[in-house]
C-alpha positions in Angstrom: 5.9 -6.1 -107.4 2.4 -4.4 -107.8 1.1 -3.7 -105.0 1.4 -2.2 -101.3 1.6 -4.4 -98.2 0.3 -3.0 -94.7 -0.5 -4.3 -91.4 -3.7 -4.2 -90.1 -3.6 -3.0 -86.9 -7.6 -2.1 -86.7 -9.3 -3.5 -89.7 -12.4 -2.2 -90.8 -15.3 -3.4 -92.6 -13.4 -3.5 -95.6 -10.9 -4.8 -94.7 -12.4 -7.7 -93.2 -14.3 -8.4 -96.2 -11.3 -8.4 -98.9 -9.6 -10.8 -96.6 -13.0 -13.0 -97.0 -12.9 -12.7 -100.5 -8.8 -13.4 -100.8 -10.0 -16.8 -98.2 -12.8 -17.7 -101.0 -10.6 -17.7 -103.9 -8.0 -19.4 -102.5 -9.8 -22.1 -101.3 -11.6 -22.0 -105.1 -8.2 -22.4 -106.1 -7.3 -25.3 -104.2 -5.1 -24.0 -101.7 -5.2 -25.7 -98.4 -5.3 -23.4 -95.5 -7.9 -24.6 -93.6 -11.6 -24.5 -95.2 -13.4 -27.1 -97.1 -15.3 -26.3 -100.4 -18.1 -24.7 -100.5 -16.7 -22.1 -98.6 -19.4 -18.9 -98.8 -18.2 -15.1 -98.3 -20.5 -15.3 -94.9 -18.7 -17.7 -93.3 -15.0 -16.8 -94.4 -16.5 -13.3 -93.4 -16.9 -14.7 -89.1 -13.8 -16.3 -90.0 -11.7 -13.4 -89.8 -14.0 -11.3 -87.8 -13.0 -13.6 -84.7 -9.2 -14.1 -85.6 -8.4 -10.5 -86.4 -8.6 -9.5 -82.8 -6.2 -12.1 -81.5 -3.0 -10.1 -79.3 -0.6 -12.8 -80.2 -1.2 -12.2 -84.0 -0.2 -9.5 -86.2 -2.0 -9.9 -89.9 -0.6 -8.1 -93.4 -2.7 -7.4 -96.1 -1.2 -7.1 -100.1 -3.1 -3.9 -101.5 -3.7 -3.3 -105.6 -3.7 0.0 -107.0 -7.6 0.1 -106.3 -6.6 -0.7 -102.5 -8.7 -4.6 -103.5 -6.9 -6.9 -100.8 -5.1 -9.1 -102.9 -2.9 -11.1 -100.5 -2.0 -11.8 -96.7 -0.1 -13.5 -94.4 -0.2 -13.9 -90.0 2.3 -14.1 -87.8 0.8 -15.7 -84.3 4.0 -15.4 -81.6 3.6 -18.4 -79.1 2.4 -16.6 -75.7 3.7 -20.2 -73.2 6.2 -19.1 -70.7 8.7 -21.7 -72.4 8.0 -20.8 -75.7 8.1 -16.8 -76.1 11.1 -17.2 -78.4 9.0 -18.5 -81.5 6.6 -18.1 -84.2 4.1 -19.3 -86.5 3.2 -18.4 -89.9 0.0 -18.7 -91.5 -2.8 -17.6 -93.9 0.1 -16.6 -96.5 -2.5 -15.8 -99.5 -2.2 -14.2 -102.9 -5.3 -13.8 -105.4 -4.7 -15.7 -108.4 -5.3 -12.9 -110.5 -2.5 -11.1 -108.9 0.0 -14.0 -109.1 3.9 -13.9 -110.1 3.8 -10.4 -109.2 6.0 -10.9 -106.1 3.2 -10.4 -103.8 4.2 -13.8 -102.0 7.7 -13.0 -101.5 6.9 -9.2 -99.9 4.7 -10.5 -97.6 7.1 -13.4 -96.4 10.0 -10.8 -96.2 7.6 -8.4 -94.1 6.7 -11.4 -91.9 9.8 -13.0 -91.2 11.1 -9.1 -90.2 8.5 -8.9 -88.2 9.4 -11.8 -86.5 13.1 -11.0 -85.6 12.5 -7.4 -84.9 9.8 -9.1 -82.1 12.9 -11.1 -81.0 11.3 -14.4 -82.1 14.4 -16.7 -82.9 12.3 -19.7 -84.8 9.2 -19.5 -86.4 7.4 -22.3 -87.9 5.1 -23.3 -90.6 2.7 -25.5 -92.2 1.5 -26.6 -96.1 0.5 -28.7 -97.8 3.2 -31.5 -98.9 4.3 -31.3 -102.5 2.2 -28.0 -103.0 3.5 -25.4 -105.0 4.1 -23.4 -102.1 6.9 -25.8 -100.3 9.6 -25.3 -103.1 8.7 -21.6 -102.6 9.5 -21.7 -98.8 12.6 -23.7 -99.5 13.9 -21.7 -101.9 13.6 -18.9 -99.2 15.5 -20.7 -96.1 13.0 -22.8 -94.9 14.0 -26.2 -93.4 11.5 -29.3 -93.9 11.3 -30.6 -90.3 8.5 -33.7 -90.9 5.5 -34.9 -92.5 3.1 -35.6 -91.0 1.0 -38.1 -93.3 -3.1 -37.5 -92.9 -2.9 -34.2 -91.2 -5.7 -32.2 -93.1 -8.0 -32.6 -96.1 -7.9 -30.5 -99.5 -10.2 -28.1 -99.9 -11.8 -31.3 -101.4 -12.0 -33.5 -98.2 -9.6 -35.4 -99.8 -6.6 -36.3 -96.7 -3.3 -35.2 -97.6 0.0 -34.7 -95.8 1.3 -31.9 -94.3 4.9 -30.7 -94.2 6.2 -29.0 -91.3 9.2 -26.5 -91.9 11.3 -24.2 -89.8 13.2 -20.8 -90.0 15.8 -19.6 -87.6 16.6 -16.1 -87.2 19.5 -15.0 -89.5 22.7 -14.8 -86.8 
């Protein structure tokens, strides 16, 4: 793997700006995590201004040698009284320039980690169904748990179904 991965604990200008950028291309490269096309640097730019400062959330960011953010992933614990013992992961990102570099897999280790050292027992996740990133989270332990046909558009506006997996802490 090239590349450093580091949580964000107090993001700065920077910062919030790579993570823009890393939302633009990925969306350019028709990922679906949330944003239609055209998606501008402005607007991917409030994005992430307003979501960076959530408690419940802790975001890594994948660094280059030139410190460019190049990928990321969120973990958001569940804050319901019945529902402190789980997880959700998100927003797992890599440039397409920096591809097959194991950027993907570092950040998902450092998530997951995360996750159990928190005491989180489950965590769960969304994609896009039949997307190159479901074999990925099945090859790494990751349980398909439903689809839900219709759940959100392409970055196209095109509807598309949704698969929803699960991990469970490693006994």
């Amino acid at each position: 793997m090239t590349g450093r991965i580091e949580r964000l604990d107090s993001p700065t200008a920077d910062d919030v700006d790579g993570l823009a950028a890393l939302l633009v291309d990925s969306v350019e490269g028709g990922a679906s995590v949330g944003f239609l096309l055209p998606l501008t640097q402005e607007d991917a730019t409030a994005w992430w201004r307003e979501v960076l400062p959530d408690p419940w959330t802790q975001t890594w960011v994948a660094r280059d040698d030139d410190s460019t953010v190049v990928g990321s992933v969120r973990l958001t614990r569940a804050w319901k009284p019945n529902s402190t013992h789980r997880g959700e992961i998100s927003k797992l990102m890599v440039a397409r320039t920096a591809r097959r570099q194991g950027l993907a897999t570092a950040l998902m280790d450092t998530a997951e980690t995360a996750a159990w050292s928190l005491g989180l027992r489950l965590v769960l996740l969304d994609t896009e169904s039949d997307s190159p990133a479901q074999p990925f989270y099945v090859a790494r332990g990751w349980r398909v748990v439903g689809v839900i046909e219709d759940y959100a558009a392409t970055p196209y506006g095109d509807p598309a179904p949704t698969t929803i997996m699960e991990l469970r802490r490693p006994v």
